[in-house]
Structure formats: structure tokens, C-alpha cells
C-alpha positions in Angstrom: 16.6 35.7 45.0 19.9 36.8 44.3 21.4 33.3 45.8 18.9 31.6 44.0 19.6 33.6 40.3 23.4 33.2 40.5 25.6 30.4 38.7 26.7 28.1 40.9 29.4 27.7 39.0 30.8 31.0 39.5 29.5 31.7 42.8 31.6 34.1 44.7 33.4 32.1 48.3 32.2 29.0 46.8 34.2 26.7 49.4 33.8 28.5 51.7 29.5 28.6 51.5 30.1 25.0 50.7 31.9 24.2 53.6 29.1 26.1 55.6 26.2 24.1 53.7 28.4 20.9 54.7 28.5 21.4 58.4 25.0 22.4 58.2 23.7 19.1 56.3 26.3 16.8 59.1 24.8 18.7 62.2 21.3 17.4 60.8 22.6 14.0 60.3 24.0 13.6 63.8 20.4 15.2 64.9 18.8 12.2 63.1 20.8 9.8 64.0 20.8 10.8 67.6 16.7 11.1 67.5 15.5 8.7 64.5 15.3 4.8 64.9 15.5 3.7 61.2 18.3 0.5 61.1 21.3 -0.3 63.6 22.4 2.3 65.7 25.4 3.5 64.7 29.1 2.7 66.1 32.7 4.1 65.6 32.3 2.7 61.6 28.8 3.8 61.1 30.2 7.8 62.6 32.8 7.4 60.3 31.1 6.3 57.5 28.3 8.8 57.9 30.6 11.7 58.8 32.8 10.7 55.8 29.8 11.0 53.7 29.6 15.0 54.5 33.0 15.6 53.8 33.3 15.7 50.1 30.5 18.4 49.7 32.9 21.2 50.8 34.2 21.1 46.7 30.1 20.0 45.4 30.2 22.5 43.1 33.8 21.9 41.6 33.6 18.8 40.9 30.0 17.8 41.6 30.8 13.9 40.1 33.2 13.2 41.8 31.6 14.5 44.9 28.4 12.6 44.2 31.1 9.2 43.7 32.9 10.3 47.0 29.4 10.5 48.9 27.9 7.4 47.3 31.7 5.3 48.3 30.5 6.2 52.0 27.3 5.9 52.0 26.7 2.4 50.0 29.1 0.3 52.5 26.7 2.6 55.4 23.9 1.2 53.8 24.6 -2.6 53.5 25.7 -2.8 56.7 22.4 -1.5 58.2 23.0 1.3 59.8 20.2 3.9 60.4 19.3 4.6 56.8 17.6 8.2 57.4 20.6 10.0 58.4 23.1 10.0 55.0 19.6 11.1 53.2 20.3 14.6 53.4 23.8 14.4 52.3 22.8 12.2 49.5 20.1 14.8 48.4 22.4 17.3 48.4 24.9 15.9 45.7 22.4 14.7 43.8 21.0 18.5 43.4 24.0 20.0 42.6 24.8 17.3 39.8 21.3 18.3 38.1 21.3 21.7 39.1 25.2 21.7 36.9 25.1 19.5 34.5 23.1 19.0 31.2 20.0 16.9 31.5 21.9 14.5 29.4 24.2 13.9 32.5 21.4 13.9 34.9 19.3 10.7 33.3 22.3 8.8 33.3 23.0 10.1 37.0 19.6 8.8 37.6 20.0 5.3 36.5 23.4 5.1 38.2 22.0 6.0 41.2 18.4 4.5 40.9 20.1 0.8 40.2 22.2 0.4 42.9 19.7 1.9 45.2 17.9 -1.4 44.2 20.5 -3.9 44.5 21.1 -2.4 48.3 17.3 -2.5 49.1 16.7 -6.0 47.7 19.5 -7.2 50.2 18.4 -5.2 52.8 15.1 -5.2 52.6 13.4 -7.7 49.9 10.1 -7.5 50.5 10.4 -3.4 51.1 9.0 -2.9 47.1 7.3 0.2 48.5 10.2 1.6 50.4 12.2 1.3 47.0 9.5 3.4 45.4 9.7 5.9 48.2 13.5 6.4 48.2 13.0 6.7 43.9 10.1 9.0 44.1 13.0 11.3 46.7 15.6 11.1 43.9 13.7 11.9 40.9 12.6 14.9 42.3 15.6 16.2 43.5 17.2 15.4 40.1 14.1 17.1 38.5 14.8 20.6 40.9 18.2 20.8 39.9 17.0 20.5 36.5 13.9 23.1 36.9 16.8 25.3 39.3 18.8 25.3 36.1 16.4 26.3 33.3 15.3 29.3 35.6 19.0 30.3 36.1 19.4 30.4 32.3 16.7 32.3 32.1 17.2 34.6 34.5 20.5 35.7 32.7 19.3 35.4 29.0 16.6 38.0 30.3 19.8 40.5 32.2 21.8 39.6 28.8 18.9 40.5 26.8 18.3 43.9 28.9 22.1 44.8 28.5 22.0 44.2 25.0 18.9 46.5 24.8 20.9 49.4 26.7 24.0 49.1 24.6 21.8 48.9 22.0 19.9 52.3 23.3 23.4 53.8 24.0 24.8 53.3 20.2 21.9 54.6 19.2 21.8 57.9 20.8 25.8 58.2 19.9 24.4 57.8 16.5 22.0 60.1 16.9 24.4 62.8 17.9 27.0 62.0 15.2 24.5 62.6 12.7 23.0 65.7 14.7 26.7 67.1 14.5 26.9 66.5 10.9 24.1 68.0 10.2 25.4 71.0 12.2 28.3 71.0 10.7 26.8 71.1 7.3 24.6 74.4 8.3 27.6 76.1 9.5 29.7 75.1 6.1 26.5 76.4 4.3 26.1 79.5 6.9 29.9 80.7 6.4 31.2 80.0 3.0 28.0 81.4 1.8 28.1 84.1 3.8 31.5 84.9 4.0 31.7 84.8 -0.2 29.1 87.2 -0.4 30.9 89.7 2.3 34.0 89.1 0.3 32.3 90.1 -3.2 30.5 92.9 -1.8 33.7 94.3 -0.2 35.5 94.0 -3.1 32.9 96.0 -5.0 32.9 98.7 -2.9 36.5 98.4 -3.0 37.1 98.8 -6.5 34.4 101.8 -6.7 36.7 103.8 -4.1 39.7 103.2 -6.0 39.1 103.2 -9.6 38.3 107.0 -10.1 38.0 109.0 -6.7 37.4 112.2 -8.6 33.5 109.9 -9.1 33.0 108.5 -6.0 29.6 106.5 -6.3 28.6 107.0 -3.2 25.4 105.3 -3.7 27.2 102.0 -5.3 29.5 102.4 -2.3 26.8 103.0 0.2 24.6 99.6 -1.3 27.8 97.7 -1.0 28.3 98.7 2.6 24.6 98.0 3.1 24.6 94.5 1.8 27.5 93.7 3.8 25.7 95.2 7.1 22.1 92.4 6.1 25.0 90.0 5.7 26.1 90.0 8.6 22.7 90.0 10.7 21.2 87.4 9.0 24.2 85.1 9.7 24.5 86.4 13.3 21.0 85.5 14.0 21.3 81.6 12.6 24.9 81.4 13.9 23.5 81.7 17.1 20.5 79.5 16.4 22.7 77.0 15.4 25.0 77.3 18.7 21.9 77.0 20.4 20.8 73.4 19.1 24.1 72.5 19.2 24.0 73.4 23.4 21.0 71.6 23.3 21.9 68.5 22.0 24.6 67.9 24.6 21.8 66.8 26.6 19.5 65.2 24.2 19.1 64.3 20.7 16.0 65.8 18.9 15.9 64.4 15.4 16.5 61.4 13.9 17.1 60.1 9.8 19.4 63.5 9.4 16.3 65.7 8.9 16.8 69.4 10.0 15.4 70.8 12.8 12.6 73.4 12.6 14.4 77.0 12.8 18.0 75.5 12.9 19.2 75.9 8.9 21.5 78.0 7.5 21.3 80.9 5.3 18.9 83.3 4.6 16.3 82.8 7.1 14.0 85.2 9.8 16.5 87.3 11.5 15.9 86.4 15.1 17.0 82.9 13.9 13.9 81.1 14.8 11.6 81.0 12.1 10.8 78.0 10.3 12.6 76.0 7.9 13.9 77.9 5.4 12.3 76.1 1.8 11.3 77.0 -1.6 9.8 80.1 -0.6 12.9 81.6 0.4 15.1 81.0 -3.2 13.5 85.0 -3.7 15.5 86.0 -1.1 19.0 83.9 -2.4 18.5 85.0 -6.0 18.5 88.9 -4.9 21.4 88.0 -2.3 23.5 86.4 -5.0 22.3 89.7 -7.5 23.6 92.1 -4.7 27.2 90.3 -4.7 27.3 91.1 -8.5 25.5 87.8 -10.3 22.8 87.7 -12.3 20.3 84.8 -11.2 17.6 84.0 -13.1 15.0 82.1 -11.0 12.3 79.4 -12.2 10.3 77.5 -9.3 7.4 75.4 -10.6 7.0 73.3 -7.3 3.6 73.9 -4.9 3.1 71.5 -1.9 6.7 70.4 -1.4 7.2 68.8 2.3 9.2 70.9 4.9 12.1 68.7 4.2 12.4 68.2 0.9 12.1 72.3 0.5 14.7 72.8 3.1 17.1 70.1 1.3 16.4 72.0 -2.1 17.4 75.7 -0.2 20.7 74.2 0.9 21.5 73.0 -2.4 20.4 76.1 -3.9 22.1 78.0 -1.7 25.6 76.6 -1.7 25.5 76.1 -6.0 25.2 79.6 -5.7 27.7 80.2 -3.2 29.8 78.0 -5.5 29.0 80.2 -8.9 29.6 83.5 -7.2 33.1 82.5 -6.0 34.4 80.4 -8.7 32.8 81.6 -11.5 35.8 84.0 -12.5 33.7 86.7 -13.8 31.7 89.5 -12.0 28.7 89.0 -13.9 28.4 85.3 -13.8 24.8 84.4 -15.1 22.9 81.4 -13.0 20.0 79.9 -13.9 17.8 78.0 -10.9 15.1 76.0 -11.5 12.6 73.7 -10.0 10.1 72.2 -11.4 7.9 68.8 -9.2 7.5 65.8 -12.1 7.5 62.3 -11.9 7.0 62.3 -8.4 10.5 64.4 -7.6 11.6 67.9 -7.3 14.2 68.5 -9.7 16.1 71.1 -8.9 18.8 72.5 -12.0 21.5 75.3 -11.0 24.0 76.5 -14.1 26.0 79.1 -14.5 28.6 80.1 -17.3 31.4 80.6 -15.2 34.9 79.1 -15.4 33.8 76.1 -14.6 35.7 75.5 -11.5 34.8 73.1 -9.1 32.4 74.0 -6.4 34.0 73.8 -2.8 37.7 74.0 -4.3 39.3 77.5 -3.7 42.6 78.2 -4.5 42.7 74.9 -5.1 42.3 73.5 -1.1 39.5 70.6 -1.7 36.0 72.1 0.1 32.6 70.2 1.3 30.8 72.1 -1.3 29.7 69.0 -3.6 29.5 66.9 -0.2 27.6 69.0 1.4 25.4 69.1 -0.9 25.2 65.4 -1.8 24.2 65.0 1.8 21.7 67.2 1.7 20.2 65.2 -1.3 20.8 61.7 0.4 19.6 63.3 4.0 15.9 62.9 2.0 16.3 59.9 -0.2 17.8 62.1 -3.3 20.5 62.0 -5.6 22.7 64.6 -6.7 25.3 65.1 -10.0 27.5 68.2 -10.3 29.9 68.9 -13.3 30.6 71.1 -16.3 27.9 72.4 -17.6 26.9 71.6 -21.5 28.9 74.5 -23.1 30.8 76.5 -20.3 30.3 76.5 -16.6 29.0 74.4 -13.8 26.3 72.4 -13.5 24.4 71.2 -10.5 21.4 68.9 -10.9 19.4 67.0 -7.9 16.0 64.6 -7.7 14.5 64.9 -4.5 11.6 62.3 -3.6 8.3 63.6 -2.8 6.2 61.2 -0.7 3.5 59.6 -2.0 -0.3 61.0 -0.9 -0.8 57.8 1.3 2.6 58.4 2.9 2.0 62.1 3.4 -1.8 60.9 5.3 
């Protein structure tokens, strides 16, 4: 099958497989002509003439016309002079299948009537009263032509079906590298949102207990001191735990790819969630927990959620946003007792989700003015579930972050 799928055009050995095929197709002529009685036997000319005929179909697939011209120049003047008409048949055959099976079916009909019309002219001299012998020899050509033909389509179809397949596997292959470039993102997007949120709230409460053991030692607070220390100790678990969550998916994924259209996976978010790092996606229900973080580092957050029955993904979108617009206010806000306001409220078929504070107004994810993936970050959290997101200064003083996140429709949800 492997003979029979392949171009014959680009065939490997061709000349020399041609060559074989030639000696092959002679050594059944001399058999013939040797064994079958079918018109003068044949003399020096006639050997020549017939042997000469076998020649040319070393280079058949090269140049399979002029082969096909070469064959007929020997075997026409065989022919006419009567010589035992059964033994060029095969060669004959032969070039007249690898035109067809070659060319477009254009060339072939015209092949046909090049070939059939002489064919006639011979027999009529040869044989005028032979009308059935005519059709006999016809009937042999037409097929022939009409296997090369039917050899042809299959061979085309054959490889439009391998091209298909290998277009199907690269096609599989982008894919999955798609599928991990967005898995990465997303990764990289939890540990942003893992770190700087984090790491800012380390930094404030260090600097709190800080400024409690230097300002008057003579009144240590050891209580403020001690809740400073403590904070900084939860801090530190919580992110432990999801660091390592997070290392975990990302070992996993170098074998497969779990998700696909940039959702999170279940227990692989960043933030404030279970500390053994494998609870579920942290959502709506878990702003509680980011308000009293953000209170600890010194803020005061006043929290607002109106939104019952928001999907996994859409809740775990809004937490990320929350989360780093608080991050944001807490280290750029350029006062220790920066008020934020967070609200959420579902209407019109959205959760709108509103974080201000009255801060300096800096820029979220700009500190000491390096550029940050805050307001990235968070604009691919909003995109990652159809949303939008707009950050800028707030109406008076401060910053102001506001999102729409799409909540499917009840027949979507079914």
C-alpha cells in the first residue's frame, strides 16, 4: 500500500525501479513472443523493434510523453509490418498508465484519441475486416487510461487525508502551547497578586511595629508591637500555603494543561485563601477577610457586597481585583489611615465592583516610580471573564477602581 500511496513523481530510486519494471515487462514480451502465435514471427528487425519498444520506460515517470512517443515510434513500424502483435502489448500498457496515472485528465483524453486513431488507421491496413479486434484493443486502452486516472484520484486523496491529519496535529500542538502560555499567565498573575499584596502588607506592618519601638521606648506598646508581629506571622502562612499551591499547578502543568479560556483553577488563586492552600476558589465571600487584612496594615476599609449567586469565576475575578486595588491603596495612598471604600452590588446583569480610596492618588502598580502589572493585572482579570475594567483618579482625591463583570444568563448557567 505504501508503493501504491506514493507520488510517482517523487518516488525514491525512480530509474532505478523503472529500469527493474522495464526488464520485467521485455522478459514477458520475449515469453510471448517465444510462446504466442499472433502475426509473423519475428526476425533481427522485429527483436529490435520490440526490444527497442522497452527501452524508453527506464525514464516513464520523467518524462512519461515522450516515453509514450518513444514506445509508440517502435512499436507502430512493429505493427505495420505484421509482426506478432501480442508481444509490445505490455509495454504499450505500461506507458499508457503512467501518462494517466501523471497527468491531468485533460492530457489523458487527448492521449486517448492520439492513441485510439492511429490504432485504427494500423488495424484497417492490417486487418480491415478485424472491426471487433479494433474494439478489443480500444476497450484495453480505455481502461488502462481510466486506472491511471482512478490510481491518481486515490493518491490525491491519500495525501489530502495525511495533510489533513498533520494539519490536525499542528493544529493540536499550537493549541496546547496556547494553552500553557495562558496557564503561565495566569500563574504569573497569582504570584503578582500573592507577593505585592503580601509583601505590602508585611512592609506596613513592620513598619508599624517599627515606629512603636522607636517613637517613645520609655511606652513600649507591647500589645501594638505584639499585633504587629502577629499579623506579619498570618502573613506569612497564608502566602506560604498558596505559594506552594501555586508551584504545585505550575509542576503540574509541565505535563498537562488543565484549563482552558484563562479561568483559574479550583484552589490555585492567590491571596487570602484556606491555609493548607487547597480550598476552593477564593470569591466574594472571602472580601471579610481582605477588608480586616488591609485594617491590620493600618487602612480603614469600609466594605459593601450586595451580590448572592455570583459564579465561581466571576467571584474569584472580583477577589483579585479587590484584592490588588487594595494592595494598591495601602502602598500608594501616602497616608497611614487611607480610607477605602469596596463595593459590589449584581445589576443589569453584571457585578459591579467599585474600590476608592482618598489617597494620593498615585497610580496603582507604580512604586517609586518603576511601572508595575497592577492595572494589567487586574484588567486581565476582568477580560479573563468577559469584563471590563477603568482605573483613575477618583472624583475629589484618590484612586478609583471600577469593573463590570458579566454574569451568565439563567439558560447559560442550566
Amino acid at each position: 500500500m505504501a508503493v501504491v500511496n506514493r507520488d510517482p513523481l517523487t518516488a525514491p530510486h525512480r530509474t532505478r525501479n523503472d529500469a527493474c519494471i522495464a526488464a520485467g515487462v521485455a522478459a514477458v514480451a520475449v515469453v510471448l513472443a517465444l510462446f504466442v502465435v499472433d502475426g509473423r514471427p519475428l526476425d533481427p528487425l522485429g527483436w529490435a523493434l520490440m526490444l527497442g519498444a522497452h527501452v524508453p520506460l527506464v525514464w516513464r515517470r520523467g518524462r512519461p510523453m515522450l516515453v509514450l512517443l518513444a514506445v509508440a515510434a517502435c512499436a507502430s513500424p512493429y505493427h505495420a509490418l505484421d509482426y506478432n502483435h501480442t508481444v509490445p502489448i505490455p509495454a504499450t500498457l505500461v506507458a499508457l498508465y503512467t501518462v494517466a496515472a501523471t497527468g491531468t485528465v485533460r492530457r489523458t483524453l487527448l492521449t486517448a484519441v492520439a492513441v485510439l486513431g492511429p490504432t485504427l488507421l494500423i488495424n484497417s491496413f492490417t486487418n480491415p475486416e478485424g472491426a471487433l479486434e479494433f474494439l478489443r484493443i480500444s476497450g484495453w486502452i480505455i481502461a488502462v487510461l481510466f486506472f491511471g486516472v482512478d490510481a491518481r484520484f486515490y493518491r490525491q486523496y491519500v495525501a489530502s487525508i495525511v495533510e489533513r491529519a498533520e494539519r490536525a496535529e499542528r493544529t493540536r500542538e499550537e493549541e496546547a502551547r496556547r494553552r500553557v502560555a495562558e496557564e503561565r499567565l495566569r500563574i504569573a498573575r497569582d504570584l503578582h497578586d500573592l507577593l505585592a499584596h503580601s509583601i505590602t502588607l508585611i512592609g506596613v506592618q513592620t513598619s508599624v511595629a517599627a515606629h512603636v519601638l522607636t517613637v517613645d521606648p520609655e511606652r513600649l506598646d507591647r500589645e501594638a508591637v505584639a499585633q504587629a508581629l502577629d499579623g506579619i506571622a498570618e502573613t506569612c502562612r497564608t502566602a506560604r500555603g498558596e505559594l506552594r499551591t501555586t508551584l504545585e499547578v505550575l509542576r503540574e502543568n509541565e505535563t498537562s494543561v488543565s484549563v482552558g479560556g484563562g479561568e483559574p483553577v479550583a484552589g490555585t488563586g492567590s491571596g487570602f485563601g484556606p491555609a493548607d492552600g487547597r480550598g476552593p476558589l477564593p470569591g466574594v465571600d472571602g472580601l471579610a477577610a481582605l477588608a480586616e487584612a488591609a485594617r491590620t496594615a493600618g487602612a480603614e476599609v469600609e466594605l459593601d457586597v450586595h451580590a448572592d449567586g455570583v459564579p465561581p469565576s466571576v467571584g474569584a475575578a472580583a477577589y483579585r481585583i479587590v484584592q490588588e486595588a487594595l494592595t494598591n491603596a495601602v502602598r500608594h495612598g501616602g497616608r497611614d489611615d487611607v480610607t477605602v471604600r469596596v463595593g459590589l452590588r449584581t445589576a443589569e446583569g453584571a457585578l459591579r465592583v467599585t474600590v476608592t480610596d482618598d489617597g494620593a492618588g498615585c497610580a496603582p502598580g507604580a512604586a517609586d516610580g518603576t511601572p508595575g502589572f497592577g492595572l494589567v493585572g487586574m484588567r486581565e482579570r476582568a477580560r479573563s471573564v468577559g469584563g471590563t475594567l477603568d482605573a483613575g483618579p477618583g472624583p475629589s482625591v484618590g484612586f478609583e477602581v471600577t469593573a463590570a463583570l458579566p454574569l451568565p444568563r439563567e439558560d447559560e448557567a442550566r
